[in-house]
LUMBA-494868 format. One record per residue (C-alpha): residue in three letters; x, y, z. Coordinates in steps of 0.02 Angstrom, whole numbers, padded with zeros to 5 digits, always signed. Layout:
AlaXYZ...
END
This chain:
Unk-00868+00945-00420Unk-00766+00964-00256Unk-00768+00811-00164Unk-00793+00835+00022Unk-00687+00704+00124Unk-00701+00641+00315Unk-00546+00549+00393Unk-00584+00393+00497Unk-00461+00344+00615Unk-00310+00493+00655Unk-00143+00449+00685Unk-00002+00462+00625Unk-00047+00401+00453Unk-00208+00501+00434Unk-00081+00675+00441Unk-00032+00629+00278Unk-00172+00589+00209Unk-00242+00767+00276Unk-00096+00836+00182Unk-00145+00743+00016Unk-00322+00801+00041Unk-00276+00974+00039Unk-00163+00970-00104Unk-00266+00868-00209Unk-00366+00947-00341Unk-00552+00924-00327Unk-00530+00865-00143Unk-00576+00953+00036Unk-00540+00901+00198Unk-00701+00910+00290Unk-00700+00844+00459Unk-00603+00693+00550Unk-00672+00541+00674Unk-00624+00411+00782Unk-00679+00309+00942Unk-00594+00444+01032Unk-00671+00615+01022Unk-00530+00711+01114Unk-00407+00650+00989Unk-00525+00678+00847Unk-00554+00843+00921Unk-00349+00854+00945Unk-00336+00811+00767Unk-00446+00934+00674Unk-00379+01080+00776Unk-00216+01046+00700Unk-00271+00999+00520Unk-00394+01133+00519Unk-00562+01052+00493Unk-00714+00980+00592Unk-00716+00843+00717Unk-00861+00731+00758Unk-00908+00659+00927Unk-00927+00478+00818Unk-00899+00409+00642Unk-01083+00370+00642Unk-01132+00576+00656Unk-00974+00597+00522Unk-01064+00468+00400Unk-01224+00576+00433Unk-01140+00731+00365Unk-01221+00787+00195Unk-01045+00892+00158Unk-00949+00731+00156Unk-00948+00622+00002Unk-00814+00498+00044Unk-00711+00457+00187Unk-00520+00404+00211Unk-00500+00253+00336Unk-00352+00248+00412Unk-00371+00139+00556Unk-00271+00005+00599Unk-00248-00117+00482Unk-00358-00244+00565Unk-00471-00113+00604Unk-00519-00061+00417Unk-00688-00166+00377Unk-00799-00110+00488Unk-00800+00090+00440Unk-00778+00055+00272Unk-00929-00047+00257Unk-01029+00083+00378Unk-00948+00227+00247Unk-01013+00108+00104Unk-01190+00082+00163Unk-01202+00272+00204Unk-01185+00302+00022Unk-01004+00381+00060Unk-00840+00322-00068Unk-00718+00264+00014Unk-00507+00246+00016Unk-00418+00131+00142Unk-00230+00142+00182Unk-00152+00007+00151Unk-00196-00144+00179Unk-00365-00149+00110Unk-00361-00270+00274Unk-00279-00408+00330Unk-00387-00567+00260Unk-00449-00588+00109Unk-00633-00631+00172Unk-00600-00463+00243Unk-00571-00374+00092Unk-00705-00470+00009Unk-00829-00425+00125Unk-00761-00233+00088Unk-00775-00252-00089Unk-00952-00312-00089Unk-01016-00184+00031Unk-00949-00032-00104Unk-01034-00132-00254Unk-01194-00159-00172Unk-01209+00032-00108Unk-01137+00076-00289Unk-00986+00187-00221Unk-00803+00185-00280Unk-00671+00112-00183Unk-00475+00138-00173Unk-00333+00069-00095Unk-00182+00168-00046Unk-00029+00114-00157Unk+00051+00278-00184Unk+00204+00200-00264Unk+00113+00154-00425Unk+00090+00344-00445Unk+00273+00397-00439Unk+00377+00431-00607Unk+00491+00283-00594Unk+00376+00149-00552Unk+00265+00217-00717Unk+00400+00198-00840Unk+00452+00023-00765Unk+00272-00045-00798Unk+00275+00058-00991Unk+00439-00050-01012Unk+00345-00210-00945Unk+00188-00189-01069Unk+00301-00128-01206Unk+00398-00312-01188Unk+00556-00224-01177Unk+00643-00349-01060Unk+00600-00488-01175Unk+00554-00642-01092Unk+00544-00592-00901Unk+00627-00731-00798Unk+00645-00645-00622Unk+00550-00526-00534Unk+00616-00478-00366Unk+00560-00352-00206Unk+00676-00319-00070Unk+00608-00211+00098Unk+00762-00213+00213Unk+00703-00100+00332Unk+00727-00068+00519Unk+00608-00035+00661Unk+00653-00006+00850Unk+00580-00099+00999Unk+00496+00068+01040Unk+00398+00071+00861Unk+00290-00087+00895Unk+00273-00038+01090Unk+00220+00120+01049Unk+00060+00046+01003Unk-00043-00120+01089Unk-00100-00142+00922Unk+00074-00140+00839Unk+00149-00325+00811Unk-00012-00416+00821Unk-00110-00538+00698Unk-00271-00462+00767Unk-00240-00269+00721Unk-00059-00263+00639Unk-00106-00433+00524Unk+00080-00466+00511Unk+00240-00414+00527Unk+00366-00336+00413Unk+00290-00418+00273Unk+00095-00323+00276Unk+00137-00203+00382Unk+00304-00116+00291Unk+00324-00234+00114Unk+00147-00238+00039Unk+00187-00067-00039Unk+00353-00186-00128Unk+00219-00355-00132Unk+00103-00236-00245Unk+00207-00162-00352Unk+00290-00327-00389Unk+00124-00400-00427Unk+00094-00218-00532Unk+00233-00278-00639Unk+00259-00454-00645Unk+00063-00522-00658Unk-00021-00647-00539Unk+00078-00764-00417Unk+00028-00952-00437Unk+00135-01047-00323Unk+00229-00998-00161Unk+00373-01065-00028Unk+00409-00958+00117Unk+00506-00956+00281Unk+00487-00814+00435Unk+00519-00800+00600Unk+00543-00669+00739Unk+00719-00614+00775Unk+00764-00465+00856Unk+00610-00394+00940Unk+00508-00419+01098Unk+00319-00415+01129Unk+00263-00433+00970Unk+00179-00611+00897Unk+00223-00559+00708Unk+00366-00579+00602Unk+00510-00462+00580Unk+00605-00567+00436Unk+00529-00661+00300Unk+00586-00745+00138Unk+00460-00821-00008Unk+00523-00888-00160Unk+00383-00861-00289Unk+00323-00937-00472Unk+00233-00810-00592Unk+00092-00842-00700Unk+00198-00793-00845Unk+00327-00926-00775Unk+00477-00813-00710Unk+00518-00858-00532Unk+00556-00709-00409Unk+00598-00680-00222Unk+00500-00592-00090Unk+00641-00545+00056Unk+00561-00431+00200Unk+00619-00370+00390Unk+00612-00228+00507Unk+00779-00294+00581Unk+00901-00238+00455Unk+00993-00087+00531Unk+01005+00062+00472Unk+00883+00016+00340Unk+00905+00034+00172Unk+00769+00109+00034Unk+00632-00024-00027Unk+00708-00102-00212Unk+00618-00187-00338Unk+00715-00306-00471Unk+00661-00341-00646Unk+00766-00466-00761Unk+00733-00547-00928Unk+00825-00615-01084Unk+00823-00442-01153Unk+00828-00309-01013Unk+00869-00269-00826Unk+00791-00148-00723Unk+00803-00094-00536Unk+00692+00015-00428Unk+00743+00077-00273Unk+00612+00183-00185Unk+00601+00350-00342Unk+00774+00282-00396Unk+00797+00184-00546Unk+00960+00131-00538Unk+00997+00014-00662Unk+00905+00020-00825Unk+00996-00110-00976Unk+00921-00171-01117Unk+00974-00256-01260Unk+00874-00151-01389Unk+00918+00026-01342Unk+00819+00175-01367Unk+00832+00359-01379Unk+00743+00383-01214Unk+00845+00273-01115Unk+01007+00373-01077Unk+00874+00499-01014Unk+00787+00401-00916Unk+00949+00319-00823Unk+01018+00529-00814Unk+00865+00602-00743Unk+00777+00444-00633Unk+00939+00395-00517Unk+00900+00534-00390Unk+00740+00536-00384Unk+00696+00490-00213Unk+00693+00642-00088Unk+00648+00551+00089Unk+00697+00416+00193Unk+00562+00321+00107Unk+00509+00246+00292Unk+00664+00127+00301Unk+00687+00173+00470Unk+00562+00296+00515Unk+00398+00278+00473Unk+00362+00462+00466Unk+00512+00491+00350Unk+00390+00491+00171Unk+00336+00608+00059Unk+00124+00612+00038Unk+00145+00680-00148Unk+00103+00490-00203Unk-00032+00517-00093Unk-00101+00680-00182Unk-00102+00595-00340Unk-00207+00455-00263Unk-00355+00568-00202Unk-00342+00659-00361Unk-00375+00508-00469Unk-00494+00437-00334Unk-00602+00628-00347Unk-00589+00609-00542Unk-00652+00434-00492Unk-00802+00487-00425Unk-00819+00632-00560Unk-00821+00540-00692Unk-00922+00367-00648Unk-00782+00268-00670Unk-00676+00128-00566Unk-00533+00179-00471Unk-00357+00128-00556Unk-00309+00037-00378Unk-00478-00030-00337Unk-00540-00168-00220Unk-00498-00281-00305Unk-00333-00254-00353Unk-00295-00206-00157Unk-00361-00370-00126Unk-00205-00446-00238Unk-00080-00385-00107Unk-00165-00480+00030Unk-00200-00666-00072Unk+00006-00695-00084Unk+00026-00609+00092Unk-00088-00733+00167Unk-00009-00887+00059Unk+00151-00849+00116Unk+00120-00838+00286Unk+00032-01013+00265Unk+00187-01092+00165Unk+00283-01015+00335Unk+00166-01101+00455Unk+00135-01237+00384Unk+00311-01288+00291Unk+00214-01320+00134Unk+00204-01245-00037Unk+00027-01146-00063Unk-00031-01149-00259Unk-00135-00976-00299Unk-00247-00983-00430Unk-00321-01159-00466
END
């Protein structure tokens, strides 16, 4: 069945999520909302679907079975649990939001109305981040003793006051770190298993008018015991492509955005030359170092299509509530280790 889909909230993420809609299998963009009718109005004239004079007369619209939220961060609970208790699935961009009460209170609403829920981490769906988890599960790097994510990234003073929500623990609910590295934070997590102890520092920089971070550095201690590093900033000009590190007594692996450019192990296999031939180039954007625009939204398409077969088929989504929710647990610890100069335990 073709899955009708409203978007909540349109700027400049919700274009590519319009994009993903409409090159998803299974998936049609139906309409678009927000608080602000003109720009809803603006919005579906250019994506070419319907516009609504309120999310509430959007939620009441029989053709739509799920809607996309993509309001700002901060802003995500409210429609999704209006979406949920319309009887309408729902997906969130990233974050799922920006406490974990938040979340929870997300979560619950989609269980109690009995509707699926997804959260926006495109990068699990690419090629290269698939065959580092295969090599994870298959314990090819033997005993895993570091897991690393590094989001060196730049931002302008006229990104965060091109918003009033942009830079602010209300809306924004962090800095570099939720706003540009929880893509990195769950992929790392993806990978490397639960977090159970954290130590972080952070601080503000380089930009103005903003209350959030733009550099932050955790040092972290996995479940499975490896230690790892969490380094984030939108101050690191000209920005380089988002890189994930996995070492172990028996293998080395790096992701950088597509890339995978190193891939070592001990025990080779046939696959392996292959796989460091065809996976180095990989990566076809600017993967939003420095502009936030500069992504691709085929990660996206393979989202809504596993979210419609979702639906289909009765079954959880692969990035569900709760694992969106996983992201936003160490986020929050380690901007309480930053505050408070103290190391947060997870888990006990």
């Amino acid at each position: 069945m073709t899955i009708g889909i409203g978007i909540i909230g349109c700027g400049m993420i919700a274009g590519f999520h319009s994009k993903a809609i409409k090159d998803a299998k299974g998936a049609k963009l139906v309409g678009c909302a927000t608080r602000n009718p003109e720009q809803a109005a603006a919005f579906a004239e250019k994506n070419g679907c319907k516009s609504y004079e309120s999310i509430e007369a959007m939620l009441a619209d029989p053709e739509i079975q799920a809607v996309s939220i993509c309001t700002p961060s901060g802003a995500h609970r409210d429609p999704a649990v209006l979406a949920a208790q319309a009887g309408k699935h729902v997906i969130v961009e990233k974050p799922l939001e920006i406490t974990v009460e938040r979340c929870d209170q997300i979560i619950q609403a989609c269980e109690d109305a009995g509707v699926r829920l997804a959260v926006t981490f495109q990068s699990r769906f690419h090629e290269s981040s698939k065959i580092m988890k295969k090599a994870v599960e298959e314990g090819r790097f033997g005993k895993i003793t570091m897991g690393d994510s590094y989001v060196k990234w730049y931002r302008t003073q006229d990104y965060y006051d091109s918003g009033a929500w942009r830079g602010t623990w209300e809306l924004d609910g962090g800095g570099a770190l939720m706003n540009q590295a929880i893509h990195s934070v769950d992929l790392l997590l993806w990978l490397m298993g639960d977090v159970v102890e954290i130590s972080a520092m952070m601080d503000t920089m380089t930009h103005e008018r903003i209350e959030v971070e733009d550099v932050v550095v955790a040092n972290l201690r996995f479940a499975n015991g490896a230690l790892g590093v969490i380094e984030a900033t939108t101050t690191a000009y000209p920005g380089a492509l988002k890189r994930i590190e996995i070492s172990g007594s028996e293998g080395t692996a790096v992701l950088e955005e597509e890339d995978i450019r190193d891939w070592q192990f001990a025990n080779e296999t046939e696959k392996d030359a292959e796989i460091r031939k065809t996976m180095a180039g990989k990566t076809e954007t600017g993967g939003g170092a420095a502009d936030p625009s500069s992504i691709g939204h085929h990660g996206h398409t393979m989202l809504f299509e596993e979210f419609v077969s979702s639906i289909n088929e009765d079954r959880p989504c692969s990035i569900d509530g709760r694992e969106g929710r996983r992201s936003i647990e160490v986020i929050r610890a380690i901007y309480e280790s930053a505050k408070t100069g103290k190391r947060v335990k997870l888990g006990s």
